[in-house]
Structures are given as C-alpha cells and as structure tokens.
C-alpha positions as CSV (number, residue, x, y, z in Angstrom):
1,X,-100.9,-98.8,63.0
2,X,-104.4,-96.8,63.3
3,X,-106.9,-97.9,65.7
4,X,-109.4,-95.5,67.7
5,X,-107.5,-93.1,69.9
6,X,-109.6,-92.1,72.8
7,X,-108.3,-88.6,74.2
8,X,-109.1,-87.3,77.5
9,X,-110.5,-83.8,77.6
10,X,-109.9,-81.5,80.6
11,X,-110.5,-78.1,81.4
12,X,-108.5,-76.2,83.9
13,X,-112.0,-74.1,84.2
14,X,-115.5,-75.0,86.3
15,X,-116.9,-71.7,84.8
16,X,-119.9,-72.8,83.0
17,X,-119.6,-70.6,79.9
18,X,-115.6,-71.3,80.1
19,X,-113.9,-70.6,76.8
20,X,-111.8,-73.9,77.6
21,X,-114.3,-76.2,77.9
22,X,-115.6,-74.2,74.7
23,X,-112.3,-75.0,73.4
24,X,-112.3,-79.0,74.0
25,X,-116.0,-79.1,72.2
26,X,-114.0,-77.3,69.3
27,X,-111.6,-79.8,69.6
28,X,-113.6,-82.9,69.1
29,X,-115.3,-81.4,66.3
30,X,-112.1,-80.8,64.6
31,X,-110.3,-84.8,65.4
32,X,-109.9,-87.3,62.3
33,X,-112.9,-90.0,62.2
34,X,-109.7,-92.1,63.7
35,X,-110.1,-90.5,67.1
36,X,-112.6,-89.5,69.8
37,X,-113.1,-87.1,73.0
38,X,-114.4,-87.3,76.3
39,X,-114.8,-84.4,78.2
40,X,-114.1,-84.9,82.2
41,X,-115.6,-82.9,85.0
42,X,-113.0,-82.0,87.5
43,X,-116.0,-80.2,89.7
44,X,-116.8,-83.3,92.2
45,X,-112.7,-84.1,93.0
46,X,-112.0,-82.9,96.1
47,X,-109.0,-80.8,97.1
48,X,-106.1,-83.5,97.8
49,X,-104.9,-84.2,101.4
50,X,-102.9,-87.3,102.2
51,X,-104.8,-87.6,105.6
52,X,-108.1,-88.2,103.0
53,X,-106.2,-89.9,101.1
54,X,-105.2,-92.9,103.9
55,X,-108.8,-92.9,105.0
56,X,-109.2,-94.0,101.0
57,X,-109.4,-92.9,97.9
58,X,-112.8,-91.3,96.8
59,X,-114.8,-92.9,94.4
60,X,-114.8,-90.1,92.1
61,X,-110.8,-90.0,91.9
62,X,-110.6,-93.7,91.6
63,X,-113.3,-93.3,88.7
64,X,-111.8,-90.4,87.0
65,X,-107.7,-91.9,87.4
66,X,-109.9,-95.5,85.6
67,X,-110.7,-92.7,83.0
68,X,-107.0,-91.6,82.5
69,X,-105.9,-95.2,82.3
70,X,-108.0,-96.1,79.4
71,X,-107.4,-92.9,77.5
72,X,-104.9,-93.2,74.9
73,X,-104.0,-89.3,75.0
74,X,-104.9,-86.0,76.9
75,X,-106.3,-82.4,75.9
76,X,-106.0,-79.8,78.9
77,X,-107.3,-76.7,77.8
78,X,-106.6,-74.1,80.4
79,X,-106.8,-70.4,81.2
80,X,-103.9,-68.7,82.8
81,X,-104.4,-67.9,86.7
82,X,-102.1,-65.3,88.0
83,X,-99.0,-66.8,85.6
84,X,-99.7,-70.4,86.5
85,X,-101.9,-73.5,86.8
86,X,-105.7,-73.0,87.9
87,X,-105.6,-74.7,91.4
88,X,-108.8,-77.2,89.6
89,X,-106.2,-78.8,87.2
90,X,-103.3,-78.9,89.5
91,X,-105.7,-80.6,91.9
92,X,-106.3,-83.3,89.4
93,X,-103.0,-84.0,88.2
94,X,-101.5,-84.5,92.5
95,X,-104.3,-86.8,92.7
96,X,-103.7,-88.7,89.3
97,X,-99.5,-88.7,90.5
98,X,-100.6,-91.2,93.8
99,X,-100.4,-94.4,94.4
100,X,-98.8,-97.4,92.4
101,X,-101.0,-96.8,89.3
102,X,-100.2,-93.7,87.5
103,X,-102.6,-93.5,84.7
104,X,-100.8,-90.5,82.6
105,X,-97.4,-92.4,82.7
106,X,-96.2,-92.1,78.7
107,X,-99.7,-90.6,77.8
108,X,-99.3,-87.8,74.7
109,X,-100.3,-84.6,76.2
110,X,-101.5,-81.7,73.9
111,X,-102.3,-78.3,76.1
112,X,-104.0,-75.2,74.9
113,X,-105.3,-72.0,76.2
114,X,-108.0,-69.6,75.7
115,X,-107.9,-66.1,77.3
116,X,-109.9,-62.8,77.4
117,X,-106.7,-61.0,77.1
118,X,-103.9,-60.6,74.2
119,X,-101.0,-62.1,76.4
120,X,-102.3,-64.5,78.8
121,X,-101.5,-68.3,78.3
122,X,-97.6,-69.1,78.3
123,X,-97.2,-69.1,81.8
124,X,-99.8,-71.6,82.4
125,X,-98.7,-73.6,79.5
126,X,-94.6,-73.5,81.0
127,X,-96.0,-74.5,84.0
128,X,-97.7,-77.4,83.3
129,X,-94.9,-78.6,80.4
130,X,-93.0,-78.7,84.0
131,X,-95.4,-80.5,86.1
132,X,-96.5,-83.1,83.2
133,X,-92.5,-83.5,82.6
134,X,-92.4,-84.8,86.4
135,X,-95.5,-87.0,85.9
136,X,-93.5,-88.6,82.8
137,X,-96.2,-87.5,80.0
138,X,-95.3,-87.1,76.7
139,X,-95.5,-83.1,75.6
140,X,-96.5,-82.8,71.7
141,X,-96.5,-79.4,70.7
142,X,-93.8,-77.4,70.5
143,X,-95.1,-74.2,70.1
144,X,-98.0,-73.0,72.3
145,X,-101.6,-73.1,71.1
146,X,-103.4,-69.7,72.6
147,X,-106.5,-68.5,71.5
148,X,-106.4,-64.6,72.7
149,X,-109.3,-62.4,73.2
150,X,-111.5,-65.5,73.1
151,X,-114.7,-63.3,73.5
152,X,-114.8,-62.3,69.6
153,X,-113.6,-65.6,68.9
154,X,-116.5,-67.9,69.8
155,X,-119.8,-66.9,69.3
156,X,-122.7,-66.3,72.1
157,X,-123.2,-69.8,72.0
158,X,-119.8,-70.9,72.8
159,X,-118.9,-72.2,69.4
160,X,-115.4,-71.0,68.2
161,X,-115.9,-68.7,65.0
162,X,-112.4,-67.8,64.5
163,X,-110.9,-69.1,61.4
164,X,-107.3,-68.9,62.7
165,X,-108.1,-70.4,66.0
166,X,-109.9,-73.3,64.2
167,X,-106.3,-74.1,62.1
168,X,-104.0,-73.6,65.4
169,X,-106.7,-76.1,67.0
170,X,-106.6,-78.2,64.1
171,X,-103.7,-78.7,63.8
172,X,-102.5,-79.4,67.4
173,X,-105.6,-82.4,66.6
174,X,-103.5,-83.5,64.0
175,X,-100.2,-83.3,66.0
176,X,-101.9,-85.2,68.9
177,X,-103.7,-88.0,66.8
178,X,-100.0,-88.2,64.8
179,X,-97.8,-88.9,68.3
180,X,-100.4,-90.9,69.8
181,X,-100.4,-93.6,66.4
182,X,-96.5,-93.5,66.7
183,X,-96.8,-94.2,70.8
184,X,-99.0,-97.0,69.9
185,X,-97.2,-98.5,67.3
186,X,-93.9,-98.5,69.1
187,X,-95.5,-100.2,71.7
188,X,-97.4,-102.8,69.6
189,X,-93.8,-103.6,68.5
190,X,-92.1,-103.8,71.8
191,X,-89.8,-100.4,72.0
C-alpha cells in the first residue's frame, strides 16, 4: 500500500538561522514524490503547567496536537542542549502526552541532529528514543543521524551542501517513508 504520507517536521530550535530547521527544509527536499512535510512552529506553545492546563487547553496546543493527529509520521531534528532535550521540544511532547487523545500514539518517529561541534548529538537523540518510548512512538532508525560541524555543511543560505550529510538524510527519508507504508498497511489489514 502507497498513499501520501504526511510527516510532521519539528525542530528542537527557535533560532532563526537554526541548522535543524535547515535540516527539515533538507529533508523535504530529499522525500519520495509519495510523501510530504510540514514544518511546525513550536515558538507560540506555552511552557506546560497543569494549573493552565485545567483553566483549558490553548488554542495553539489544541491546533498543533490536530496537526500531530493527522500526520502519518514525525521528523524532530534537534541540537544537543547540555546532553539532553532542548526544553522547546520537551515542552511540546508533555503537552502532546495530555489528555485522552494522544496524537503521536504508534506514529513513526525519525530524529536527527545537527551540531556546530564534532561530538554533539547522541545524548539528545538517547534521550528522546527514551521519552518517545514512553509516549508509545515507533523509533525507525537504528543508528543516529548527526550532521557535525554543521557550519561548513550548509551554505550561508542555509541550504545543506554536504554530500555525505545529504545521503545519511536521505536515507533516514527512505527509512521513514519505508516504516510509515508498512504501519499503514498493517493497519489497512487489521494487525
């Protein structure tokens, strides 16, 4: 079974020239004609507290867990914070975990990471494997997608440039787009 996949796109950074959200518009440039990607701005979500949360739900969490629940799949591209999660991702993912609808439920999750330094993205990328685990998403790589010294790798205009980078990115497309089509079909045939 092939059908569309739509794939979430988020970046654990609200930097404006962020290499990550580079890295998602490298992404979508690099998916099969079978598959498409929305990027999502995390910037208006505000920090979760359950007192907020019993007065209701913002709009723009309610809009943005709708946005989850239609997506077929999920790209987090993130950079590394002091070994972990940046606090703008982690935000997003306690909100998306609350209430009775949990939108990434089953959902194919591909992660990357792209770094000014030689070392930096496998904490953040253990991390979240840990945290998506819990929220009952559906890991599909198996080895960890980082895109190191990310300043010579995409040009001044925030296109990636690096040939290497492009395959690991590629391919991760290819690995996403694959599990998604084999979620979908077992699905479609009621496993």
């Amino acid at each position: 079974m092939t059908k569309n996949i739509k794939i979430i796109g988020i970046s654990g950074s609200l930097r404006q020239n962020s290499y990550n959200t580079a890295t998602l518009h490298a992404a979508a440039s690099l998916l099969p004609e079978s598959a498409t990607l929305e990027i999502v701005d995390l910037s208006g979500i505000p920090i979760f507290n359950e007192d907020d949360e019993a007065k209701g739900v913002p709009q723009v969490v309610i809009d943005f867990k709708e946005k989850l629940a239609k997506a077929d799949a999920i790209l987090i591209a993130t950079p590394e914070y002091n070994y972990s999660i940046p606090p703008v991702i982690k935000n997003a993912l306690d909100w998306a975990s609350r209430g009775n609808d949990l939108p990434l439920k089953g959902k194919p999750l591909a992660m990357v990471t792209a770094s000014l330094g030689m070392l930096s993205g496998g904490y953040v990328q253990h991390h979240l494997r840990r945290v998506c685990a819990k929220l009952e998403m559906k890991t599909v790589n198996k080895r960890q997608v980082l895109i190191t010294n990310a300043s010579k790798k995409f040009s001044p205009d925030s296109k990636l440039i690096d040939e290497l980078a492009k395959k690991s990115l590629s391919n991760l497309m290819g690995e996403l787009v694959d599990k998604t089509n084999a979620i979908m079909s077992a699905k479609a045939e009621g496993f």
